[in-house]
C-alpha positions in Angstrom: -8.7 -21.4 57.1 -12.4 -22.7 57.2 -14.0 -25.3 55.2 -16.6 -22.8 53.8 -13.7 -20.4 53.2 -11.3 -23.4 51.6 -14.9 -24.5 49.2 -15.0 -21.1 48.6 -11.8 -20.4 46.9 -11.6 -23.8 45.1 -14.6 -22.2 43.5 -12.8 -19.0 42.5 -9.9 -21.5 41.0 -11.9 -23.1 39.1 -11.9 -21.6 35.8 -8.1 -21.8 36.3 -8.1 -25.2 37.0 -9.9 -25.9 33.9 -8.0 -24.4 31.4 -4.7 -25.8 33.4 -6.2 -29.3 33.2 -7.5 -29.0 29.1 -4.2 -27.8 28.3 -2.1 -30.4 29.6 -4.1 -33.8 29.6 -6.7 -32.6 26.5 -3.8 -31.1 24.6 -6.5 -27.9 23.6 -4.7 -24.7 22.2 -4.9 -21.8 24.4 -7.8 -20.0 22.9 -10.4 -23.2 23.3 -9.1 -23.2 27.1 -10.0 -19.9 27.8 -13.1 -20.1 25.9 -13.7 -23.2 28.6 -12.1 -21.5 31.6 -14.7 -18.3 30.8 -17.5 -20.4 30.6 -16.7 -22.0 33.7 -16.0 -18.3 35.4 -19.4 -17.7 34.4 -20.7 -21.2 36.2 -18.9 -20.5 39.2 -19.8 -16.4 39.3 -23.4 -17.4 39.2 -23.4 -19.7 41.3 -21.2 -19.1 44.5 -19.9 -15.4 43.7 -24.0 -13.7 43.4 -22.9 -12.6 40.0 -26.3 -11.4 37.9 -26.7 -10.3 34.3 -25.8 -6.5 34.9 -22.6 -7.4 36.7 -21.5 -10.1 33.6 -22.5 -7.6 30.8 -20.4 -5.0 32.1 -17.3 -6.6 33.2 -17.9 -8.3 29.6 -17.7 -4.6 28.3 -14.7 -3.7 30.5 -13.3 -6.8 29.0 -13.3 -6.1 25.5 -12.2 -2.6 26.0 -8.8 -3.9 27.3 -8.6 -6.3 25.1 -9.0 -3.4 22.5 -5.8 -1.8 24.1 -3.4 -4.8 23.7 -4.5 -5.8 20.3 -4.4 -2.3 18.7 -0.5 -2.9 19.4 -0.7 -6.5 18.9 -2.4 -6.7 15.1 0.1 -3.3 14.3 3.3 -4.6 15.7 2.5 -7.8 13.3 2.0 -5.5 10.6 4.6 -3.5 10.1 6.7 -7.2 10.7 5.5 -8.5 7.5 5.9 -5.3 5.5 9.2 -5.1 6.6 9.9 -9.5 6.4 8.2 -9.0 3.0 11.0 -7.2 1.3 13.7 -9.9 2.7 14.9 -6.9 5.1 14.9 -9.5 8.1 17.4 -12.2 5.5 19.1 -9.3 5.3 19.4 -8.3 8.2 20.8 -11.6 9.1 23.1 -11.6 6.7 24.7 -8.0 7.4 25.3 -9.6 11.1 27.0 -12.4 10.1 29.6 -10.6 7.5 30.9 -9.1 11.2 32.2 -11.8 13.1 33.2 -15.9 12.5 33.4 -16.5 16.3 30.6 -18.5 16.9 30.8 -17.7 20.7 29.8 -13.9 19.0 27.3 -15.3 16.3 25.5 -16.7 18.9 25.2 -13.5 21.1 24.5 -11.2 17.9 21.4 -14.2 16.3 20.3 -16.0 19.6 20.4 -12.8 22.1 20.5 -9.8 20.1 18.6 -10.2 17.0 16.2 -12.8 18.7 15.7 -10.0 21.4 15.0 -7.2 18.4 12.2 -9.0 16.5 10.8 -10.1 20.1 10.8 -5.9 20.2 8.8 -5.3 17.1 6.8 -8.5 16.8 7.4 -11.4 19.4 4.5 -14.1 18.9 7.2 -16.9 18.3 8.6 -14.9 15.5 12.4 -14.9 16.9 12.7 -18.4 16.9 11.0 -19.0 13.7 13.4 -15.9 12.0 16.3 -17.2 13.9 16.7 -21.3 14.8 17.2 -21.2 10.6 19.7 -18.7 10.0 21.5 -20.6 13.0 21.4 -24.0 11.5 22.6 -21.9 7.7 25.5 -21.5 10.4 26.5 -24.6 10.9 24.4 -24.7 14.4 22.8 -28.4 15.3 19.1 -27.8 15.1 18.7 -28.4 19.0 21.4 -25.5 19.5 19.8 -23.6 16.9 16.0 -23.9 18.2 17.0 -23.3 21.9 19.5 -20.5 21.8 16.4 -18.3 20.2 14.1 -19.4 23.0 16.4 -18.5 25.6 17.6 -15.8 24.2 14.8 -13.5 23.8 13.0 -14.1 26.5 14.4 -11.3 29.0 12.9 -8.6 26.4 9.1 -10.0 26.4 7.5 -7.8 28.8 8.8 -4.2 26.7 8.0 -6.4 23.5 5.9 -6.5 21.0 5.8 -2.8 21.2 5.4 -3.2 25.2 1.4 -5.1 25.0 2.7 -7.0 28.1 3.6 -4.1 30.0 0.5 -2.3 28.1 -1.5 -5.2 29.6 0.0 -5.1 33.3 -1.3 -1.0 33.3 -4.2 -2.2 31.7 -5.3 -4.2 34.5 -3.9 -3.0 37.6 -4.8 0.6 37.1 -1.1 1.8 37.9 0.9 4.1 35.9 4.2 3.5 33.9 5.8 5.3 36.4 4.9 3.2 39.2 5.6 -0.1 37.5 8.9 0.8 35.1 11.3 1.0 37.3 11.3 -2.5 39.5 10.4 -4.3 35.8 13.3 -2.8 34.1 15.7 -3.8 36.3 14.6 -7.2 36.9 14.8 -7.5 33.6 17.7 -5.8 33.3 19.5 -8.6 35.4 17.9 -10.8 33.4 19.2 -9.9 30.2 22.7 -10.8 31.3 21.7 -14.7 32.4 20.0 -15.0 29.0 23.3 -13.8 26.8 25.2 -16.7 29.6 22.5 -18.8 29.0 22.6 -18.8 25.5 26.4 -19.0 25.1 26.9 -21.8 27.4 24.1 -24.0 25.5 26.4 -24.4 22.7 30.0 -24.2 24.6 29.5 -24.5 28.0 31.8 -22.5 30.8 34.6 -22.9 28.6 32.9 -20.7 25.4 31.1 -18.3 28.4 34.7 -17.2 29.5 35.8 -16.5 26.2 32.6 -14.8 25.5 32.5 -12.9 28.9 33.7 -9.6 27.9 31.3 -9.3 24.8 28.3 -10.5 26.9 28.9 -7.4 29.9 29.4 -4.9 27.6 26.0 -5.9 25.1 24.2 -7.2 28.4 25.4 -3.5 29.8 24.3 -1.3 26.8 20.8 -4.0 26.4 19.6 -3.5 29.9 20.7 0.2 30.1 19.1 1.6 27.5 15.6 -0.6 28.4 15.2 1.0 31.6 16.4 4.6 30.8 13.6 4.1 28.1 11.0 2.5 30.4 11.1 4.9 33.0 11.1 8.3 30.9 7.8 7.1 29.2 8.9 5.2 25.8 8.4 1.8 27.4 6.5 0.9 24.0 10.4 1.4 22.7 11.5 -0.5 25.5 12.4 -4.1 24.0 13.2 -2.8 20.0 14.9 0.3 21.7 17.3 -1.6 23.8 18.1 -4.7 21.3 18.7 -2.1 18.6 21.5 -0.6 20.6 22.6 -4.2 21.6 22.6 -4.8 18.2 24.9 -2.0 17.5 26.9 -2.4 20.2 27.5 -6.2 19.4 28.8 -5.5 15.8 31.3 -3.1 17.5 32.3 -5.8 19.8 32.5 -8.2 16.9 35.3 -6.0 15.6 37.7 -6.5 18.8 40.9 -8.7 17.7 40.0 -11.3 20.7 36.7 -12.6 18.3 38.0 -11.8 14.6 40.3 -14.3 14.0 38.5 -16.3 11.0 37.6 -14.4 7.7 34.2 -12.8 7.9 31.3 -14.5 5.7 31.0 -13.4 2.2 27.7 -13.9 2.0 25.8 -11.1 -0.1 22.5 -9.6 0.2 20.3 -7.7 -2.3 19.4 -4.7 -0.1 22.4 -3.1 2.2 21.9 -3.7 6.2 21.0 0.0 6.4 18.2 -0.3 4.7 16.9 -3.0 5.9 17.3 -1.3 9.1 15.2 1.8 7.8 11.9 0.8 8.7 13.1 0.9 12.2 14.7 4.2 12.4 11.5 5.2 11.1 9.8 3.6 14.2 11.8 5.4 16.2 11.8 8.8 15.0 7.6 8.2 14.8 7.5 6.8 18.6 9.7 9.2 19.9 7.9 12.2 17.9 4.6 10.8 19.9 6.0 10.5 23.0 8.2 12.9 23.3 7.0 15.8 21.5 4.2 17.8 23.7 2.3 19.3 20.8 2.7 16.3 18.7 1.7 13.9 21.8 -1.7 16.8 21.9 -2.1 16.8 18.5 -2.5 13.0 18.5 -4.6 12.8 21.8 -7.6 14.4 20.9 -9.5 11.4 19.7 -10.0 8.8 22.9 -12.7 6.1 22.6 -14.0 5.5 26.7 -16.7 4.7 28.3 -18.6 5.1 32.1 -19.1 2.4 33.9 -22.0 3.0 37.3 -21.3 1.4 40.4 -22.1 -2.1 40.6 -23.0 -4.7 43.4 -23.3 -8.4 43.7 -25.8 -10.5 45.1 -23.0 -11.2 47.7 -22.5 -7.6 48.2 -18.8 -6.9 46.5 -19.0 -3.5 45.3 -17.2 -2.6 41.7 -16.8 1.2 41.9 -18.3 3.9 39.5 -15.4 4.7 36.9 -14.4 4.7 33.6 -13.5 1.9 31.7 -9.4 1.8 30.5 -9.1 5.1 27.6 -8.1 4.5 23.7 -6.6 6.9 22.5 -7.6 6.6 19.0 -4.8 8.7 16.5 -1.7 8.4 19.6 -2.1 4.7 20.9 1.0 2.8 20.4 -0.9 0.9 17.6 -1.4 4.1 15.9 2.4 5.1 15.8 3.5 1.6 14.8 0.5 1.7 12.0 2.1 5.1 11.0 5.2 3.7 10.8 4.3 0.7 9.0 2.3 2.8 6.2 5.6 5.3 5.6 7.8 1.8 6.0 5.6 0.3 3.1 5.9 3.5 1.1 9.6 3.3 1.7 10.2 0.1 0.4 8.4 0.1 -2.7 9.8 3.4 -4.1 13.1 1.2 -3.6 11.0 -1.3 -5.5 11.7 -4.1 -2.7 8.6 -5.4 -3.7 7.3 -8.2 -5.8 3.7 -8.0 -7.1 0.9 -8.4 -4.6 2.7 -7.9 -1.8 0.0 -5.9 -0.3 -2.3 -9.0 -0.2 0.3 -11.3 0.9 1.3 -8.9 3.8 -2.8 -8.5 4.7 -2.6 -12.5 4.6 0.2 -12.9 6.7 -1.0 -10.6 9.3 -4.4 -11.7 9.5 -3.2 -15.1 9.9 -1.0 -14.9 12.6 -3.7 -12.0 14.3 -6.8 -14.1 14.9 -5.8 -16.8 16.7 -3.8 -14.8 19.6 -6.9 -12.2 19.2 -9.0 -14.8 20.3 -7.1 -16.1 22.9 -6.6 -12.6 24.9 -10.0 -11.8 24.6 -11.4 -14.8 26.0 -8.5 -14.8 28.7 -9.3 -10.8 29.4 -13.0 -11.6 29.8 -13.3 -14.7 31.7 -10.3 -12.3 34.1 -12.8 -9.2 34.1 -15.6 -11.9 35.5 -13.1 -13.2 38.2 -12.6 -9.9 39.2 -15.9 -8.2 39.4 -17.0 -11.1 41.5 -14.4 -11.0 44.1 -13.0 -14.4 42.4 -9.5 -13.1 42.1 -9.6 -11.2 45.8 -10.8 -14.8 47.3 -7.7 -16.5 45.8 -5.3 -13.7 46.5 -6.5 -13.6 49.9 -6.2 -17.9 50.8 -2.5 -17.4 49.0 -1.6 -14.4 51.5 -2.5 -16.4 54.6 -0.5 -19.3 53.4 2.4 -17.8 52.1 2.5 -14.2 53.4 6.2 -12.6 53.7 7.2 -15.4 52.0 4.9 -14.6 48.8 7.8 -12.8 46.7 9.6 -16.1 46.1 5.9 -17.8 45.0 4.9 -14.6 42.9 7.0 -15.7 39.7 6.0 -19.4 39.6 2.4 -17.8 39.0 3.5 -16.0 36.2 5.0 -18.8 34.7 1.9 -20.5 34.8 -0.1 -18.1 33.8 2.1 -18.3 30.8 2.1 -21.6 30.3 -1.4 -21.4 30.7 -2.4 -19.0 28.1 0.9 -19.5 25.7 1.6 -15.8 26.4 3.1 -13.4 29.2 0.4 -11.0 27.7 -2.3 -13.3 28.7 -0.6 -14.2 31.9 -0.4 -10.8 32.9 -4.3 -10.6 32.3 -5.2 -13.3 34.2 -2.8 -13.1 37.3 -2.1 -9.3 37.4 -4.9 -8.8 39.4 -4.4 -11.3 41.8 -0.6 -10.2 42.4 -1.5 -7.2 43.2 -4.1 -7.7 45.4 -2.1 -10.6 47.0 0.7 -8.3 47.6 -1.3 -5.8 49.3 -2.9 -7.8 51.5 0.9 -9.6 52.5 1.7 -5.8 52.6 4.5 -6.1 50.1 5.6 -4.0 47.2 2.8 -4.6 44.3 5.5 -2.8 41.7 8.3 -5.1 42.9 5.6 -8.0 43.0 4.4 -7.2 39.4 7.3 -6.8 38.0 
């Protein structure tokens, strides 16, 4: 590579760089970085990229409209969380799951893989470790057992989380359909599903509990990653994570039942609402999504309403051309935000004709939501818009382009180590995938390599 062509793409790393370097020696959170890295984008667009105040504003406009997309799922996925925590349906949740089984080999499959995996599906956000490192210590679990099993645990069902905003995100930014990306992600993650339920097991027991536990961990790991890709791939991919640790979780209490791990007496532990209904606000979500997804008048019904706008053709001072086109769709009344918002109304409604409720729960639920949704708000816009600048300014095709010629074939076994910064980075595999989708894909195009299998 040249000089000019090496000064060139330190310049396009740059706002990376930043945010990399004010997260790990200035200890700043990773909204103030990405406020710092766009500002930097906006330095280096100007001034090496020939970006002018056309090309900013709309790329800024692009940004905000995909940002739009995630968070619609993000702030409803939160929501119907706290209407459900609210009523001490995740308690009893808990609770129903432990009456099962005393094998602790099986406790920690059915809190730390299972039930960590199923609030990552409906909420994620550092929820399943918050929920579950204390119902593991109430176990008898040391807290270090207790906080890492969780984090483990979950982590194979992130992308189809949260109601699928990563995988929401990857389409967001890359342009591709499900149908393109589903499969490869699926059953990657598929695979991975089975090393996290190991994982997690052999953190408290080592080899010696995994054996014991092996039987329960292929037929859960078997029934997890099965029904995550059958559900990616025909479309529900917003189910994808909830969908597939709700039948894990099902399929785990069966295997809790077999003589091998219900030796001990069961806990006697009591709870004021049944594990059915506690479960109801999830059946709810399921009959909703499905109804939206699967349902073709329902799914037209829903689709009338889309919020989009047209983008003109636009050149920088350097002479990189952004194509005419228009900017990623909303579908206003059949987003996934909309069906989770459905569900979480009807959930609400649910729950306090039971008279789950105590007195200003509305408030407190608003509250909680609110709290927890500004800050990672904040955060994926400022990481979507300083990634919208990189790209409109050939920032992102520069970098992908110095990493092809250095790594080329060989690019499949670098690929993940950028998503794990990027995660790192931004505190989020949403915000990763915002930031480095792009530039995998366009890496692996130029190496010549599969951008699904790269993505993914």
């Amino acid at each position: 590579m040249t000089g000019f062509f090496i000064l060139k793409w330190l310049a396009a790393f740059s706002p990376i760089f930043t945010v990399l370097v004010l997260m790990i020696f200035k200890n700043w959170s990773g909204s103030r970085a990405g406020a710092a890295g766009w500002f930097v984008a906006l330095i280096s667009a100007s001034l090496f990229f020939g970006a002018h105040p056309k090309l900013l504003a709309y790329s800024q406009m692009k940004g905000v409209l995909l940002s739009l997309n995630v968070l619609y799922i993000i702030w409803a996925a939160l929501l119907l969380y706290n209407v459900v925590n609210e009523t001490g349906a995740i308690k009893a949740i808990g609770i129903g799951i432990e009456r099962f089984s005393s094998d602790k080999s099986i406790q920690i499959l059915i809190f730390g893989w299972i039930f960590a995996s199923f609030l990552q599906g409906v909420a994620g956000y550092g929820v399943p470790i918050a929920v579950v490192a204390p119902l593991l210590v109430s176990l008898g679990f040391s807290p270090v057992v207790a906080v890492a099993v969780p984090a483990i645990g979950h982590s194979w069902s992130v992308t189809f989380g949260s109601m699928g905003a990563s995988f929401q995100t990857l389409i967001a930014v890359t342009g591709y359909d499900y149908a393109y990306l589903a499969p490869w992600s699926a059953a990657l993650l598929g695979i991975a599903a089975f090393l996290c339920g190991i994982c997690c097991v052999h953190v408290f027991g080592g080899w010696r509990m995994v054996k014991h536990s092996f039987v329960a961990i292929l037929i859960i790991g078997i029934a997890m990653s099965g029904t995550q890709y059958i559900l990616a791939v025909s479309g529900m991919w917003t189910l994808g994570g909830f969908g597939a640790s709700l039948v894990g979780l099902l399929s785990g209490l069966l295997v809790a039942k077999f003589k091998m791990y219900n030796q001990a007496p069961p806990s006697q532990a009591t709870s004021e609402m049944s594990l059915w209904w506690a479960l109801s606000a999830y059946f709810i979500l399921i009959v909703i999504v499905s109804s939206g997804v699967m349902i073709p008048w329902v799914k037209t019904f829903l689709g009338q309403v889309k919020l989009s706008f047209s983008f003109p053709q636009i050149i920088s001072l350097k002479g990189w051309v952004v194509e005419a086109g228009k900017g990623k769709a909303i579908n206003v009344f059949g987003h996934g935000g909309a069906l989770l918002l459905y569900s979480s109304i009807i959930s609400f409604l649910v729950y306090k004709s039971k008279g789950y409720y105590p007195s200003g729960a509305v408030k407190i639920i608003l509250q909680k939501t609110i709290k927890s949704g500004v800050p990672t708000s904040i955060g994926i816009v400022s990481m979507v818009c300083f990634a919208m600048i990189m790209d409109h300014c050939q920032m992102i095709y520069v970098l992908a382009e110095g990493i092809s010629r250095v790594f080329g074939s060989f690019y499949p076994l670098i690929s993940p180590w950028i998503g794990l910064l990027g995660a790192f980075m931004t505190g989020s595999n949403t915000n990763s995938n915002v930031v480095f989708g792009v530039l995998q894909q366009e890496t692996a195009q130029l190496a010549g390599l599969s951008a699904a299998l790269i993505l993914a």
